[in-house]
C-alpha positions in Angstrom: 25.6 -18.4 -32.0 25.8 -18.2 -28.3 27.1 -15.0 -26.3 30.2 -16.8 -25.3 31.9 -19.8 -27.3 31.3 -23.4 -26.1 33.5 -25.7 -24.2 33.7 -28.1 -26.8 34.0 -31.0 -23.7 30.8 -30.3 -22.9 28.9 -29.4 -26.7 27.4 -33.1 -26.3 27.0 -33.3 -22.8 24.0 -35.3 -21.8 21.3 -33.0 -20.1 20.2 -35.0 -17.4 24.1 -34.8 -16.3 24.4 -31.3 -16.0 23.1 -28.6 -13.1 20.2 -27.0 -14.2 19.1 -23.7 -13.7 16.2 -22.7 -11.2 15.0 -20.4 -13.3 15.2 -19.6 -16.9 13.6 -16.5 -19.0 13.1 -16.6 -22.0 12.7 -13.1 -24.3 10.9 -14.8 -26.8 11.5 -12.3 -29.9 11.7 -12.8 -33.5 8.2 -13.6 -34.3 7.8 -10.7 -36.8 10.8 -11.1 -38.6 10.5 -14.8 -38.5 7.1 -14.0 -40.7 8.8 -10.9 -42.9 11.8 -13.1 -44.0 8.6 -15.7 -45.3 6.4 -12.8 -46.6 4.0 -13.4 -44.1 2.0 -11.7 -42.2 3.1 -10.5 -38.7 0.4 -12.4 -36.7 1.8 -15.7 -38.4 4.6 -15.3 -36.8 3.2 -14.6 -33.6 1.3 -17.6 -33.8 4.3 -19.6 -35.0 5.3 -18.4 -31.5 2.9 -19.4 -29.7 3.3 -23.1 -30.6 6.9 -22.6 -29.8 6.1 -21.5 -26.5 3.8 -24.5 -25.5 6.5 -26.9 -26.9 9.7 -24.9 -24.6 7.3 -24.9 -21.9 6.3 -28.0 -21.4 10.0 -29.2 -21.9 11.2 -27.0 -19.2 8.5 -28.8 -17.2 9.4 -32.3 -18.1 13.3 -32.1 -17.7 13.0 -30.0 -14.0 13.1 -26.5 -14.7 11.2 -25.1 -11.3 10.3 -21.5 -12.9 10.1 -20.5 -16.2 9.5 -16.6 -16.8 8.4 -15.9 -20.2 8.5 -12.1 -21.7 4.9 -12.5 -24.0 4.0 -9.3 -24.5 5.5 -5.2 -22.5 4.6 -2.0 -21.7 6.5 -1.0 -24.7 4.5 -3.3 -27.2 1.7 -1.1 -27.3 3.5 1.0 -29.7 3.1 -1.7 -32.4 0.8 -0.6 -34.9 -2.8 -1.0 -34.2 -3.9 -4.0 -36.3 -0.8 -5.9 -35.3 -1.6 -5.3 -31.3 -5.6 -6.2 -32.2 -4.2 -9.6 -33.4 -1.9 -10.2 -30.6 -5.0 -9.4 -28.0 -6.9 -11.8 -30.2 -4.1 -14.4 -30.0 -4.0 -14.1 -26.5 -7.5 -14.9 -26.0 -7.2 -17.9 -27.9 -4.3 -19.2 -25.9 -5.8 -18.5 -22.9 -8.8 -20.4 -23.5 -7.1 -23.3 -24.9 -4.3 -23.5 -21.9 -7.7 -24.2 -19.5 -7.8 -27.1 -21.5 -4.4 -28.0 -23.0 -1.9 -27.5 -19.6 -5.1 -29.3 -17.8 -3.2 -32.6 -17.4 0.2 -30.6 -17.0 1.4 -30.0 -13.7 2.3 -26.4 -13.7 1.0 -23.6 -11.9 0.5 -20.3 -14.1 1.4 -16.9 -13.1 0.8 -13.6 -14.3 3.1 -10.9 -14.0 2.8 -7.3 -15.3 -0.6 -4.5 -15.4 -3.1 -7.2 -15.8 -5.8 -3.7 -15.8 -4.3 -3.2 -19.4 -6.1 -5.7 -21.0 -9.9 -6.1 -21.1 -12.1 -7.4 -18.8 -12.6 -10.6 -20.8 -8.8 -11.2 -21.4 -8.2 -10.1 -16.8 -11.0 -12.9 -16.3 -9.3 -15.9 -18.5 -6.2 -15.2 -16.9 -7.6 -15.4 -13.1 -9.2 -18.2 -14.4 -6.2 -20.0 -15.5 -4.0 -18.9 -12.2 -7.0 -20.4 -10.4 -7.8 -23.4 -12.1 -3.6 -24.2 -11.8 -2.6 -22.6 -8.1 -2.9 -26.2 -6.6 -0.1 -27.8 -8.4 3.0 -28.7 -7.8 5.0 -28.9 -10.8 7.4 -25.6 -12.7 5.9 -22.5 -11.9 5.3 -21.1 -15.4 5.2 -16.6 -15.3 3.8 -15.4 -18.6 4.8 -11.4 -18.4 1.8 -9.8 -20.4 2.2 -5.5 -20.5 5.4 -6.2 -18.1 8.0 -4.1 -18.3 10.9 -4.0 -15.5 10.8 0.0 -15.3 7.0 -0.2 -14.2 7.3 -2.5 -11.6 10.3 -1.1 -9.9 8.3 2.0 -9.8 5.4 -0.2 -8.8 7.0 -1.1 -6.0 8.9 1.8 -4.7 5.1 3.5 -4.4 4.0 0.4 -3.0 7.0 0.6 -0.1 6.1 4.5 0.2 2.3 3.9 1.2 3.4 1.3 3.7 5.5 3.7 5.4 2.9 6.5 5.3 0.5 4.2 6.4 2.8 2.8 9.6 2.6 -0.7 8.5 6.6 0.1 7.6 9.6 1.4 8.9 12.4 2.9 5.9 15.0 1.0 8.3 13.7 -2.5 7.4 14.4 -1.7 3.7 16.8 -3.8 2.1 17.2 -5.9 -1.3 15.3 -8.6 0.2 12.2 -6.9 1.5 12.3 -4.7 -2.1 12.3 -7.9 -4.0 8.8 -8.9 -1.7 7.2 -5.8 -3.5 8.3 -7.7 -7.3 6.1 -9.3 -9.4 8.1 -12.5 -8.7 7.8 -12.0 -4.7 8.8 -15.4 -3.4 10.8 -16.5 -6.6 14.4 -17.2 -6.9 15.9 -14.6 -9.4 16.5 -16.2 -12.4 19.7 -17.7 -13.3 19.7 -17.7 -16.8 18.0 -15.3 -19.6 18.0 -16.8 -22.8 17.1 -13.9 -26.4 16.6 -16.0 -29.1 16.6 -13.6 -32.2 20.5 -12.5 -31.9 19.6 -9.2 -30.3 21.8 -8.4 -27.2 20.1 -6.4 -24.9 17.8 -7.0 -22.2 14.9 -4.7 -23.3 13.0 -4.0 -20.0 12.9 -7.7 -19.0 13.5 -8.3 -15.3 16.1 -5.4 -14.5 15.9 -5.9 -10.8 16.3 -10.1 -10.4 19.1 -10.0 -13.1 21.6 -8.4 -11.2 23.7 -11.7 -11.2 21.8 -13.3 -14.4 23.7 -15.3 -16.9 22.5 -14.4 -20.6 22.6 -16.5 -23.6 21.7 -14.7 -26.8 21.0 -17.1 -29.6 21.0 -16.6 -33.7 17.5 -17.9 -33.8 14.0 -16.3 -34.2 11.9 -17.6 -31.9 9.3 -19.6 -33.7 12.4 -21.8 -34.8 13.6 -22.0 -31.3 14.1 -26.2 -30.7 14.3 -28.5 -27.4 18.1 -28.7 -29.0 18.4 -25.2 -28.4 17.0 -25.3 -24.9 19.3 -27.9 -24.0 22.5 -26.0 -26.0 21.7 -22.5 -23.7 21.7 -25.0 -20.5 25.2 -26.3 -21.7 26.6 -23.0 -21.7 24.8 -21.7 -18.3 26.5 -25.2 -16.8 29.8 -23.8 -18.3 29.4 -20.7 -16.5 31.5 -20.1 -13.2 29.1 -17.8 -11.1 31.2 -15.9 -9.0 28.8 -13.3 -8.0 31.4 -10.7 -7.8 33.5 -12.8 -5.6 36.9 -14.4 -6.9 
């Protein structure tokens, strides 16, 4: 189920023949129920997840998708109980290592966004190392938000905009959306166009408050480790469907 219905003269339309979006975000959520419906343990479904994620991403890639923001893990998900977030570190470091090695012949440059100083010194390393060992590509800019949440980095960035204009590097006159956006995460990145919840959930939970101002949403009855290529390419029907009017007529 989609937030709005289909145009059913599009439902089939062939992907390559449709606008795409710039950018897409994905809320990838449903990994815990996706393992509780199976009487599985959490971190299954997290790693369920993770497979889903290299699959989505590298389709995005392949079909011209120029960013992908992924929400992997917020401030908020420290709450989880301990031997749930322990797993999730665990699975991180595992991804991370194997993305040196498995987006090696891939041609898409990997981002961080969020409080990298969260995470421990081994898990800050592996990421560099993977922005690094990427930064010269061309290809779909892929941002993995890890302890992101959209709260933090507007405040992030209002204090960053303060000490420039206590410091006289800034005057408050030149503030305006687009120098406030420089101060994002995502400085330099169109906003996205399309958010996509998998899960059936319908609300935005912290994820990119600031770019989204004009977003169009698709919220899907589908936990994420289920989440197909066919569903990618139904959410892009429905943004194609979309007449963006950016509160014009």
């Amino acid at each position: 189920m989609a937030l709005f219905s289909k145009n059913k003269k599009d439902e089939g339309a062939d992907i390559s023949q449709i606008p795409l979006p710039a950018h897409v975000g994905i809320i990838m959520d449903g990994n815990g129920r996706w393992a509780k419906k199976r009487g599985l343990p959490r971190k299954v479904g997290h790693r369920e997840g993770a497979k889903t994620f290299r699959t989505i991403t590298r389709y995005c890639s392949d079909i011209g998708i120029r960013y992908l923001t992924v929400y992997a893990f917020s401030t908020e998900n420290w709450k989880r109980p301990e031997d749930e977030v322990g797993s999730l570190m665990k699975l991180f470091k595992s991804y991370l290592e194997e993305a040196l090695a498995d987006f090696k012949d891939d041609d898409i440059v990997v981002r961080f966004i969020g409080d990298k100083s969260g995470f421990s010194p081994e898990l800050q390393a592996l990421m560099t190392e993977n922005e690094e060992c990427s930064a010269e590509r061309k290809g779909m800019v892929l941002n993995i938000a890890m302890n992101y949440g959209s709260r933090d980095e507007i405040i992030r960035a209002v204090r960053n905009i303060c000490r420039d204009v206590k410091n006289g590097g800034l005057d408050e006159g030149q503030i305006d959306e687009s120098l406030f956006s420089g101060y994002l995460y995502t400085a330099g990145q169109p906003d996205p166009d399309l958010i996509i919840r998998p899960s059936g959930e319908y609300r935005i939970s912290n994820f990119m408050l600031w770019q989204a101002a004009y977003t169009e949403f698709v919220i899907m009855n589908k936990l994420w480790p289920d989440f197909t290529t066919e569903d990618m390419d139904e959410a892009l029907r429905l943004f194609a469907q979309r007449n963006r009017r950016y509160g014009g007529v």
